[in-house]
N, C-alpha and C positions, 0 to 999 in steps of 0.2 A: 648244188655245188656253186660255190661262187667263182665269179672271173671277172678278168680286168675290164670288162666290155661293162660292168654293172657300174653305174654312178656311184661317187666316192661314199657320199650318203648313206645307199643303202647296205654297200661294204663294212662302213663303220657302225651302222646297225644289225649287220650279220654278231657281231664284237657283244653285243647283249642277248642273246640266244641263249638255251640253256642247252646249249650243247658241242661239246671240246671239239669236233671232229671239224663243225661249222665255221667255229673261231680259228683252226685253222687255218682253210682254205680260204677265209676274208682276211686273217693276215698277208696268204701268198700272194692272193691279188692288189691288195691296197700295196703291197711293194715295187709292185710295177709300176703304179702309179707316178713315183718320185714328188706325191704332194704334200709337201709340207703341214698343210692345214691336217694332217692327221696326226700330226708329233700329239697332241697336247692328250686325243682320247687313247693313242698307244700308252703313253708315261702312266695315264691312270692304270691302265689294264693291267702295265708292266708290275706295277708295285703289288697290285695284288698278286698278280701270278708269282711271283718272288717268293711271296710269304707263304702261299698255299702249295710251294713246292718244294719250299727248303724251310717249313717250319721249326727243325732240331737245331736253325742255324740262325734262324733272322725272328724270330716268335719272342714277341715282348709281352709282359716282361720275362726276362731270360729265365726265370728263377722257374718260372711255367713249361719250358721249352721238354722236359721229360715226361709232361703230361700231353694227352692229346688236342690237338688243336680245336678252336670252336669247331662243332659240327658244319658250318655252312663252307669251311675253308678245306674241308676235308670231301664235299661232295666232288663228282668225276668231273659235272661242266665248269667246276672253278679252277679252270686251267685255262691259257689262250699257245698252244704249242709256235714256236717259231715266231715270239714277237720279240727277242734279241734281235732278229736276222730282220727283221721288218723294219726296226726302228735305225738298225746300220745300212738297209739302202736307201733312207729315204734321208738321215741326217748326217752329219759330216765326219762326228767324232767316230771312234774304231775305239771300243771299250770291251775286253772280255776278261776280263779280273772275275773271282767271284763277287766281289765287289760292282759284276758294272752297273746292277739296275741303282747304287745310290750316286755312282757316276752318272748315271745316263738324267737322273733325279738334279744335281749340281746343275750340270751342262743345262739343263731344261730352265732354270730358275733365274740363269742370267740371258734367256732367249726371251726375244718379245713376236710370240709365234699367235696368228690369230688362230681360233679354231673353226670347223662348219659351221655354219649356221644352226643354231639348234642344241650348241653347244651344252648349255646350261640342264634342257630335257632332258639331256643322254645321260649325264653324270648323275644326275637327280637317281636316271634309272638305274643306273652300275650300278649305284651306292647301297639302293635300297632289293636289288636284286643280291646283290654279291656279300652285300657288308649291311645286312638288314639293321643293326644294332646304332649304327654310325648312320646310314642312308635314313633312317627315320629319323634322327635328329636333325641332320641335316636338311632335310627337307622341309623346310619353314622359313616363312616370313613376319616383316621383313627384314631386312640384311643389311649391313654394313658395307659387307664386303663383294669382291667379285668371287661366281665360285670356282671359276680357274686358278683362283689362287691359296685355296683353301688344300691341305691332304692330307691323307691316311696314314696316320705316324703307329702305323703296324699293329694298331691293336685297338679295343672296344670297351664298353661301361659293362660289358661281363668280367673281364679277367683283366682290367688296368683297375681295381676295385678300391675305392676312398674307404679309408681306417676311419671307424665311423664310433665313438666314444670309447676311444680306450682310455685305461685307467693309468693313471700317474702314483707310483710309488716311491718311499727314499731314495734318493739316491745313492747313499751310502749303501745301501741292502743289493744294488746293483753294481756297482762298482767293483773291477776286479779286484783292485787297492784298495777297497774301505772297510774300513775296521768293525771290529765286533764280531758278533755270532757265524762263524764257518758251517754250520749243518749247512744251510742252503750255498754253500760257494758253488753249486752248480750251477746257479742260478744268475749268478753275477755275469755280467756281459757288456759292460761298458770299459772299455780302455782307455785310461788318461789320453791318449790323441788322438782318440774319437772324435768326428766332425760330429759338430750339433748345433741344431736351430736355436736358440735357447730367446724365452719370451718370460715376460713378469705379468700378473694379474693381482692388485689388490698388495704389493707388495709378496704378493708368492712366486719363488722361481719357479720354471720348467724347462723341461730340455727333452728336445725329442733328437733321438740321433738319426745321421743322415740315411745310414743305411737300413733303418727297419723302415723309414718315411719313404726309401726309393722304391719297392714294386707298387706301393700304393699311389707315391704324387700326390698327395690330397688326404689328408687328415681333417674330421669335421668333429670339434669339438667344445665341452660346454666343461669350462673351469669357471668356480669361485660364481657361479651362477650366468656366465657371460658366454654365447654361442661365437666360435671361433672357426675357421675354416686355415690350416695351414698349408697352401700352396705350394708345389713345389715340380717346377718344369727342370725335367732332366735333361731336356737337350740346350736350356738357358744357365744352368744352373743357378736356379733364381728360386728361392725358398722366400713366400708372400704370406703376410699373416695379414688374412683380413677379421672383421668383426661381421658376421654373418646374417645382419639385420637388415632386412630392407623392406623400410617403410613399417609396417604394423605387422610386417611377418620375421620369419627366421626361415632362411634358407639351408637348404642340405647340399652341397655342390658335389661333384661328381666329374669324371672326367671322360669327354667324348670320345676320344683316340683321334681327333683329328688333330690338326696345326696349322698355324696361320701366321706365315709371317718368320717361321722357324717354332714359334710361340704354342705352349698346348691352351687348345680349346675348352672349356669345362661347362660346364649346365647344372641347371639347377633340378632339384628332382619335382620340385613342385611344382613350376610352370613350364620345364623343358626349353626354358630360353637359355642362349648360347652365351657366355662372358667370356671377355679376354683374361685369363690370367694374369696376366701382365700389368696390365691397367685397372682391371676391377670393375668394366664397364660392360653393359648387355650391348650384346652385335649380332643378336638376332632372335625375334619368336618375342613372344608377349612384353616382356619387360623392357625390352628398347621399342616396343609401338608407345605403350602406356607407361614409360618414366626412362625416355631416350637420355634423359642429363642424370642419372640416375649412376652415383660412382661409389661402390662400398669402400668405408672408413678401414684404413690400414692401422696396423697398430706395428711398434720397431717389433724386428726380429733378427737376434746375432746369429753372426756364424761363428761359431768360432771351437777353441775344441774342448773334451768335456774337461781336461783340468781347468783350462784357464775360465772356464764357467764356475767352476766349481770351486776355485777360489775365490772368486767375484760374489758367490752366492753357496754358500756351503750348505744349508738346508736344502737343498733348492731336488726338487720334487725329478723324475723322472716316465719317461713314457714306460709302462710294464710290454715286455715281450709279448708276454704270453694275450694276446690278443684278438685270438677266439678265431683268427684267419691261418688258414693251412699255409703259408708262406714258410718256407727255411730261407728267415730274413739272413743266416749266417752264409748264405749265398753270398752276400751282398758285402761282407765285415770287410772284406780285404782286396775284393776287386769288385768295382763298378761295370767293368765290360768295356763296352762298345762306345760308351759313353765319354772314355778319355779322350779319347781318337777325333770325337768332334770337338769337345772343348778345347785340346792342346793342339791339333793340326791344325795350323794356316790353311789347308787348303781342302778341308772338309769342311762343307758347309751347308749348313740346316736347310732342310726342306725349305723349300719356298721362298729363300732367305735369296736376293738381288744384291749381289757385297754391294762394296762401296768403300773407294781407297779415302777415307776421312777422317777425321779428327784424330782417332785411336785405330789402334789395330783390332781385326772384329772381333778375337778371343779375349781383349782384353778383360780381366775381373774388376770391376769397378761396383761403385757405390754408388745409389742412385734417389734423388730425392723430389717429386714431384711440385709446382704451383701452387698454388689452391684452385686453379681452373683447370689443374690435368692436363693443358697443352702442353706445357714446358719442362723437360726434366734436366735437371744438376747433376753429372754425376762426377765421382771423383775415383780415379785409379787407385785400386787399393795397394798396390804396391810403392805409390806417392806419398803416401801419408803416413811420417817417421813414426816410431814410438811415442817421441817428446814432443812431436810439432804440435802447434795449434796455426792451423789457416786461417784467413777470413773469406769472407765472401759476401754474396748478395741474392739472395728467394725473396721475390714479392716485393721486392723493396725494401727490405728487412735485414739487415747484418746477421751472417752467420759465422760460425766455427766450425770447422771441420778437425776431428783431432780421434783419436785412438781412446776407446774407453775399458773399465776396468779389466772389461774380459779381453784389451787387444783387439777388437773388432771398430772398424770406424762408426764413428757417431756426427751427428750432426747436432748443433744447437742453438738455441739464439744467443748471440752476444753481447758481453755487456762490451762497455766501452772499449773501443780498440785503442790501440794493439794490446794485445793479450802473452802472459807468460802462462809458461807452465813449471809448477815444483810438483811432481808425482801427482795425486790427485785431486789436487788445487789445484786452478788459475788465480792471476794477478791480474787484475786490469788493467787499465790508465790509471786511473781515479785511483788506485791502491787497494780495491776492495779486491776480498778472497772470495773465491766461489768452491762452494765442493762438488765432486761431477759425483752425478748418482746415477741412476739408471734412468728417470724419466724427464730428468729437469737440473740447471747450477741453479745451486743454493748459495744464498750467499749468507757470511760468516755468521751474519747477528740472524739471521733465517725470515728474515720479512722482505725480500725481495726472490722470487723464483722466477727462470728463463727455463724455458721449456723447451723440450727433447723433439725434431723434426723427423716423425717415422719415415724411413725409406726403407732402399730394398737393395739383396745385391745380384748382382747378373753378371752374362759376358755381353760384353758392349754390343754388340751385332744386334738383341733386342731388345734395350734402350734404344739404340738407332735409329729400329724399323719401327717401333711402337709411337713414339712422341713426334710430333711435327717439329718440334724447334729443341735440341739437345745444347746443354752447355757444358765444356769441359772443363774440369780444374776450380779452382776456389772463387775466382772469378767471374 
């Protein structure tokens, strides 16, 4: 039995025990203590105990929650009882919502709490003890990051599972509105204002919608013969289309369950090294030892919804349902969850995420477009950017346009000589030359001059913020 008379240390090593009864009576005593230096190995314990006690409530992805939890979250020692009451004598705030462990998670993120000594072992062990699936990932060098700052975004690479070559069909044959043969209208499933990622290859459109892409986050796929990885972090809302090649290989990615930054973690299945979503860079385990400058090629991806895609691109191909994964993605068609609450609330804020009263406010939806050295990102508020405007601006040294393209999704481009008009799908330049906007580049009229399309990405500002060292706002 433990008691307050045992060093904090081996209290907080009571806390890894495979036994509830232990965990416990080392929360009762570590409360007496009133030392700080234990917030940081409670918050971890807290999240887990959260999840392994209220999985019908907090078990992502939600669409999973009527199935039974991983077996490891279901066994009796993945409990720690009275670490509420532990973590309210020893820090300041007074949270009992059923919400408080993502309060007590908040409050934690904007605290600069050091931990024991030894910090890093102990979590190594939680992780790989509690969250075997996550803790073996996690447990590898070397690292980017610290791993106090790293967390458990509720779930693992068993059941947060990447859509892993599904097949693209008409889109018309999908469409609830699209015309022709009715035998299969049960099969139709997309609605004119349906959110969709929508990307080109080869000149072929596609469009994956947002809500079969959300229990997965991670689509890995091979159109038009090109291996493709579409990313998609639900707590940034930031849908990333990379090109899946790196070096003489093609990677498979997959998604950790952890977070960094607010930002989800993802890994590759071949060498088990960790990438930032966000940025597209290895932050841990093989491929940042042996190709640390190592930054996979983006390619654009709109958001935008499936009519206005689908006028933009009327052929234009679609992701099929039926895709071989037990999800009822119709979970998903009409409510996202949990998920609004952090994107729309000021004052829910992502795991890990340290605000910051700056530039823009942290939800905002903006447009974001990187250097060519990946320190620096441009991004531009998507609700700044009219219909009709054309901005300028400056990447690299380089003149751009920032302006609304066919589908209504912002685009970025290089510019020909400023100032710039707009008549509907033409620009005017200085010089009087017409440009037509297409999807990957302005053409201009007589077509032997092209200015080509700056892929970026969209997000809410809080992880542009946290990701890039040096952020610019606005056209400028």
């Amino acid at each position: 039995m433990s008691s307050s008379t045992e060093p904090l240390e081996d209290l907080v090593a009571d806390l890894l025990v495979r036994d509830a009864d232990i965990h416990e009576a080392a929360l009762e005593a570590i409360a007496t203590t009133k030392d700080r230096r234990a917030i940081p190995h409670l918050i971890e314990v807290l999240m887990i105990h959260e999840i392994t006690s209220n999985w019908e409530q907090f078990g992502f992805p939600e669409v999973l929650r009527d199935h039974s939890p991983p077996r490891y979250l279901e066994l009796p020692e993945a409990r720690w009882p009275g670490i509420r009451d532990t973590i309210q004598a020893i820090a300041e705030p007074d949270y009992d919502s059923e919400y408080a462990w993502v309060e007590w998670e908040t409050w934690y993120s904007q605290q600069e709490i050091e931990p024991l000594a030894g910090f890093d072992g102990w979590k190594l062990q939680l992780y790989r003890s509690y969250l075997p699936p996550v803790g073996r990932l996690l447990d590898t060098e070397p690292r980017t990051f610290d791993l106090q700052d790293i967390r458990w975004g509720n779930c693992d690479p068993s059941f947060l599972t990447a859509c892993n070559e599904p097949d693209f069909i008409p889109g018309d044959t999908v469409s609830v509105d699209g015309e022709g043969d009715d035998t299969n209208a049960d099969k139709r499933y997309l609605e004119s204002d349906d959110t969709v990622f929508g990307f080109t290859v080869n000149d072929t459109a596609y469009a994956v919608p947002r809500w079969v892409l959300f229990p997965h986050e991670l689509a890995n796929l091979t159109v038009e013969g090109t291996p493709l990885s579409l990313t998609y972090c639900t707590l940034c809302n930031a849908p990333i289309l990379y090109d899946r090649r790196a070096g003489d290989g093609t990677l498979t990615f997959s998604s950790t369950g952890m977070l960094l930054e607010g930002n989800k973690v993802m890994f590759d299945e071949e060498t088990e090294s960790l990438w930032s979503q966000h940025r597209g860079v290895p932050i841990a385990g093989d491929y940042l030892e042996r190709e640390g400058d190592l930054r996979l090629d983006i390619r654009a991806v709109t958001q935008t919804t499936w009519a206005e895609w689908r006028d933009a691109y009327p052929e234009s191909l679609a992701l099929d349902i039926d895709t071989g994964y037990d999800y009822d993605y119709h979970f998903y068609e009409d409510d996202i969850g949990f998920f609004r609450h952090y994107w729309n609330n000021a004052d829910a804020v992502q795991p890990g995420v340290e605000t910051d009263e700056g530039q823009l406010p942290e939800k905002t939806d903006v447009y974001g477009v990187t250097t060519n050295d990946g320190s620096t990102v441009h991004v531009y508020p998507v609700s700044e950017i009219g219909d009709d405007a054309v901005e300028t601006g400056e990447i690299d040294d380089r003149s751009v346009v920032v302006l609304r393209d066919e589908t209504n999704d912002v685009a970025v481009y290089e510019a020909p000589p400023t100032p710039v008009d707009r008549n509907g799908d033409t620009l005017v330049d200085n010089d009087g030359t017409r440009w037509r906007l297409t999807r990957e580049a302005l053409i201009s009229e007589d077509d032997d001059q092209r200015l080509s399309r700056l892929s970026g990405r969209h997000g809410l500002f809080f992880a542009f913020r946290a990701q890039y060292e040096t952020v610019h706002v606005g056209p400028n």
